[in-house]
N, C-alpha and C positions, 0 to 999 in steps of 0.2 A: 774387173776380174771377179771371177764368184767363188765364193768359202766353201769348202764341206759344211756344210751341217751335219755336225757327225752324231749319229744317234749311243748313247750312254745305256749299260743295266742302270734299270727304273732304280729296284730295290735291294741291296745286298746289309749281308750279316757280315757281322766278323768275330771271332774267338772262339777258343776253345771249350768244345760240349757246345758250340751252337747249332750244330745239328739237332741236338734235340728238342730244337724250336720248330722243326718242320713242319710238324702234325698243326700247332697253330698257326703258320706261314699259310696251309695249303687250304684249311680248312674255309678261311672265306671265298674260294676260289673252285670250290668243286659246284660246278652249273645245278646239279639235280641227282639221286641216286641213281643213275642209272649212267650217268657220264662219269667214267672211272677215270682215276689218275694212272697214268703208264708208267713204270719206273723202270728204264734202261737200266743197269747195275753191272760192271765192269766182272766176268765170272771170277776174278781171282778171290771175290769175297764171297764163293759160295761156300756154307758148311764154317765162313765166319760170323759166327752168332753177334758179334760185341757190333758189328755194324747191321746185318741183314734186321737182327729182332730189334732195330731201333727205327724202319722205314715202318711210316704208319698206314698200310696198308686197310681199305676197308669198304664194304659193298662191292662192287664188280672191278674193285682196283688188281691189276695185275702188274709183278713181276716178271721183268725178263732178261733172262745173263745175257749179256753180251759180250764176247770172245773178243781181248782187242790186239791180237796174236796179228793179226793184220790191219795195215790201216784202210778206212773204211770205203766201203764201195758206193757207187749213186744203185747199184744192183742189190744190195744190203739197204738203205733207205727204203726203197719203190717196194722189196718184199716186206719189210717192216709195216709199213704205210699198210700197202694193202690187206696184212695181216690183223691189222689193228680194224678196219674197216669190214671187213668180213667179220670181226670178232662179237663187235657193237654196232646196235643199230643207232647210238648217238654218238654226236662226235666227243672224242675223250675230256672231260676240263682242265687239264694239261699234263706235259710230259716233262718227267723229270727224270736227268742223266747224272747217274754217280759213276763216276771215273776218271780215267784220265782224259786226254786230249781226244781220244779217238771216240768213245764213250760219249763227249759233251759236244762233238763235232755230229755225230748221229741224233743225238736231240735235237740240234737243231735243225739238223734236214726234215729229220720227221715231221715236225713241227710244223714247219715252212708248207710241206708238202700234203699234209692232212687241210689246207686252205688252197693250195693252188695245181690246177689240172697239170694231166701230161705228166711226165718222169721226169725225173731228178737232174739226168744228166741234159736238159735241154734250159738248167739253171746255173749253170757252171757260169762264170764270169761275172760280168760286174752291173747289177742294177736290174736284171730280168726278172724279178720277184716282184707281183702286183699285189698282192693280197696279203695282210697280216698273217704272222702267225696263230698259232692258238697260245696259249699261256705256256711257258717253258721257263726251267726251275734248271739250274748247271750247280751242283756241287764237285769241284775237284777232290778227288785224293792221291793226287801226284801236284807237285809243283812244278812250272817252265813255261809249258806252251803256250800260254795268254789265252787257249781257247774259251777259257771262264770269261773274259770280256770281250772278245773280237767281232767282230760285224761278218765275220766269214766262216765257211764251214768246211774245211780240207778236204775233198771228195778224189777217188779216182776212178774215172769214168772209162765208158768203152774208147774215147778219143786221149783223153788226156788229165794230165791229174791238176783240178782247178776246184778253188772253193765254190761256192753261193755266196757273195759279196751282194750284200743287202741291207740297207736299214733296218729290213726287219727280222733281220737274223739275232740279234745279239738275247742274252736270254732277260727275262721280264724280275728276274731273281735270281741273286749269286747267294751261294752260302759258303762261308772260308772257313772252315773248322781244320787246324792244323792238326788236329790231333789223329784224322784221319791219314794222315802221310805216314805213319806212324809204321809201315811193316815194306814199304817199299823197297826193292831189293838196291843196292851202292852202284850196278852199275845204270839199272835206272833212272834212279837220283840226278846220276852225274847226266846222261844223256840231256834230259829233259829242261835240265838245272843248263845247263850250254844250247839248247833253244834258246833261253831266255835270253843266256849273256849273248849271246849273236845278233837275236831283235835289236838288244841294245847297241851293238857294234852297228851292224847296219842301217840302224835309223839314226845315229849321232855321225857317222862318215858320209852318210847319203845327202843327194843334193836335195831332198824335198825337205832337209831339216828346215825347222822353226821352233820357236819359241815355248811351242804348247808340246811338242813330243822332245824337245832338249829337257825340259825340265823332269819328265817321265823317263827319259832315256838314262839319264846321267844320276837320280836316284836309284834305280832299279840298275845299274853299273855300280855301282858304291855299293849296295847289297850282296850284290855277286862277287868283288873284292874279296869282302868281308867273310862269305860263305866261304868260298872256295881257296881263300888262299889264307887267310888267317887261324889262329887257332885259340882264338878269345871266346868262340859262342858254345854255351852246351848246345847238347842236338836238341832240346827244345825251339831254342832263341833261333836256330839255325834254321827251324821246320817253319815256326813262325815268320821268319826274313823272309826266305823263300818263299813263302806263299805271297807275302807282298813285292819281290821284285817281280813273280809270274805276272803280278796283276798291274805291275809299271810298266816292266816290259811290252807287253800286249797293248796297253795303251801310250807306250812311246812311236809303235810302228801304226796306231791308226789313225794320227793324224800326219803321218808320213809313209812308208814302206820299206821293205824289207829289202833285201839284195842279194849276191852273184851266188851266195850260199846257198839259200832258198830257192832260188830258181834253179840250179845245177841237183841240187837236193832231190826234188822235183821229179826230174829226169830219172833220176834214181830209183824214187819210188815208185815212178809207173810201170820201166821196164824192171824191174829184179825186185818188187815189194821191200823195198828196205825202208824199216820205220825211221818217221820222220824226225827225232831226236838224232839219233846214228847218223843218219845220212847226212846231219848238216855238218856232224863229226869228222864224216869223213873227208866232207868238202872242205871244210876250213881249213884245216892239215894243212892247204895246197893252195891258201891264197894271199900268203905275203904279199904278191904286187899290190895286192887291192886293199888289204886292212893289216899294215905289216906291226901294228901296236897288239892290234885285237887280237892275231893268231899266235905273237911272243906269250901272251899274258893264258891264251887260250892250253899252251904245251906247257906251262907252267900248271896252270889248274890239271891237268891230266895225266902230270906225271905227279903233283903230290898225291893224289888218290890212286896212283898206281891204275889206273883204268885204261886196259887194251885198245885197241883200234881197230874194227877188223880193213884188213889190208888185200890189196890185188882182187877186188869182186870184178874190177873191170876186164881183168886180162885174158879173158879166152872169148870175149865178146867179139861177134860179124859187125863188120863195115854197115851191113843193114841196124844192126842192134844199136850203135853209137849212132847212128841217123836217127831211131825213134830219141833217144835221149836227148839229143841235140834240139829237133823240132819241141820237143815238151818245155825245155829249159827258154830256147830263143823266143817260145810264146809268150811267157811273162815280161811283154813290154815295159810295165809301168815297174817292176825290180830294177829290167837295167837303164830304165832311164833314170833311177834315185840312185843308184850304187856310179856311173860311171857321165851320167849326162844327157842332155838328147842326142849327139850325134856318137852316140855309145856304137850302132851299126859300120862305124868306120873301123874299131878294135876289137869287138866281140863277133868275133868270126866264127866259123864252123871249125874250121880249123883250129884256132884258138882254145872253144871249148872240146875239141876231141883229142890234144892233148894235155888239158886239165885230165880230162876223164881217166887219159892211159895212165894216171899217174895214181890214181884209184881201188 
């Protein structure tokens, strides 16, 4: 049988104000003056000085908001890319993503894609990337997603919403500075913070478990405990935890995968854009058969935060509409072969998932 050889971020920081290491982080790494540094930067910090005047901008380096009101397109990427190409006549000496999940999933497409021909969306799935990236740098300032460490890059494309699963996705530099989490809005938080705990549920339930993602899984789960249902941490220690179960999390599902959440999620968000934190919100609600621990302990977290749910987006949807969701969701093979098994094609029917969906 053969191992993943699973590929790690080379270099990461950790603590608070270590942001303000960047400028020496980057500085060995800029090719020549004339190949600038790119800085993706999530728009909710524009006109915030305490973060914008600390990116060390300098020679042909440029800034650019990026709106994560949506999650991200391989259409967004390929204008990116080519925007960046037209802008310089060298290629940049790296890109670096301040944001949240959606934000650090656009760095690395860019990334990817400033080395390897053709559009975005003809990299969707698993291992079609030949060419290194160029150098790419992921600062979160949200906690949950795992995007800071993942091998993949969440795209939703003209067919369907699938990452860039590649070795050479992951980024070359993580910097953890919690103190950036610091204005994110509660329901947020909670979203994104229930990514995490679900990674965790679905890679500890899933049959691909082992050894090397139990022990990722079941830390970054005792984290989320701790978070979300206890009342021991100030919101520092809380901002702190959390950035480390996002960074458990994330790496308990890549050396296993995810599950029935994620892939229905999915569906979700290609036909009606509903962001990926939410949508898995809204999926889990609705899958006691399948993780009936995870989703007791899940309505317990969400009702001490008092945090809504939005309810019925499914219910005025066409037989056609629940077909594209279906086909999105039943594409991710290798979810329901970790969540349910290999002969998962004998329960996970069309039917089956359309009416989870109605229940939506």
């Amino acid at each position: 049988m053969s191992y993943k050889n699973y590929p790690m971020v080379s270099r990461v920081v950790y603590g608070r104000g270590s942001f303000n290491q960047l400028n020496e982080i980057l500085s060995p790494k800029r090719q020549n003056v004339k190949a600038p540094f790119i800085f993706l930067v999530d728009d909710v910090f524009k006109g915030k000085s305490w973060l914008t005047s600390r990116i060390p901008l300098s020679y042909d380096d440029k800034l650019l908001y990026i709106s994560a009101e949506e999650e991200p397109k391989t259409s967004q990427v390929d204008a990116l890319v080519e925007q960046i190409i037209l802008d310089y006549k060298e290629r940049p000496s790296g890109i670096i993503g301040i944001g949240g999940g959606t934000v650090l999933d656009l760095a690395k497409a860019v990334a990817l894609m400033l080395t390897n021909k053709g559009e975005s969306k003809d990299y969707q799935g698993w291992d079609l990337i030949k060419n290194p990236a160029i150098y790419h740098v992921g600062i979160p300032t949200i906690s949950g997603t795992g995007a800071e460490v993942s091998r993949t890059t969440i795209l939703t494309g003209p067919v369907r919403k699938l990452g860039i699963n590649s070795d050479y996705t992951p980024f070359d530099q993580v910097i953890l500075d919690p103190e950036l989490t610091k204005d994110v809005p509660k329901d947020q938080w909670f979203y994104t913070g229930m990514d995490c705990f679900v990674h965790c549920i679905e890679s500890l339930k899933g049959t691909y478990l082992n050894a090397f993602s139990q022990s990722y899984g079941e830390k970054a789960l005792e984290l989320c405990k701790e978070i979300f249902l206890e009342d021991t941490l100030s919101e520092e220690d809380a901002a702190d935890k959390l950035m480390m179960a996002s960074w458990h999390g994330g790496m308990s599902i890549a050396y296993s995968q995810v599950g029935v959440a994620h892939a229905m999620s999915y569906g979700l968000g290609y036909l009606l854009g509903v962001k990926h934190g939410v949508g898995n919100c809204i999926v889990f609600e609705h899958l006691e058969e399948y993780y009936p621990e995870g989703v007791a302990m899940y309505k317990a977290m969400r009702e001490k935060h008092n945090i809504t749910i939005p309810q019925g987006i499914c219910a005025d949807l066409s037989d056609k509409e629940f077909d594209i969701m279906i086909d999105v969701a039943l594409s991710l093979e290798p979810l329901w072969e970790n969540a349910i098994g290999k002969n998962w094609k004998k329960t996970i029917t069309r039917e089956k998932l359309k009416a989870l969906y109605l229940k939506m």
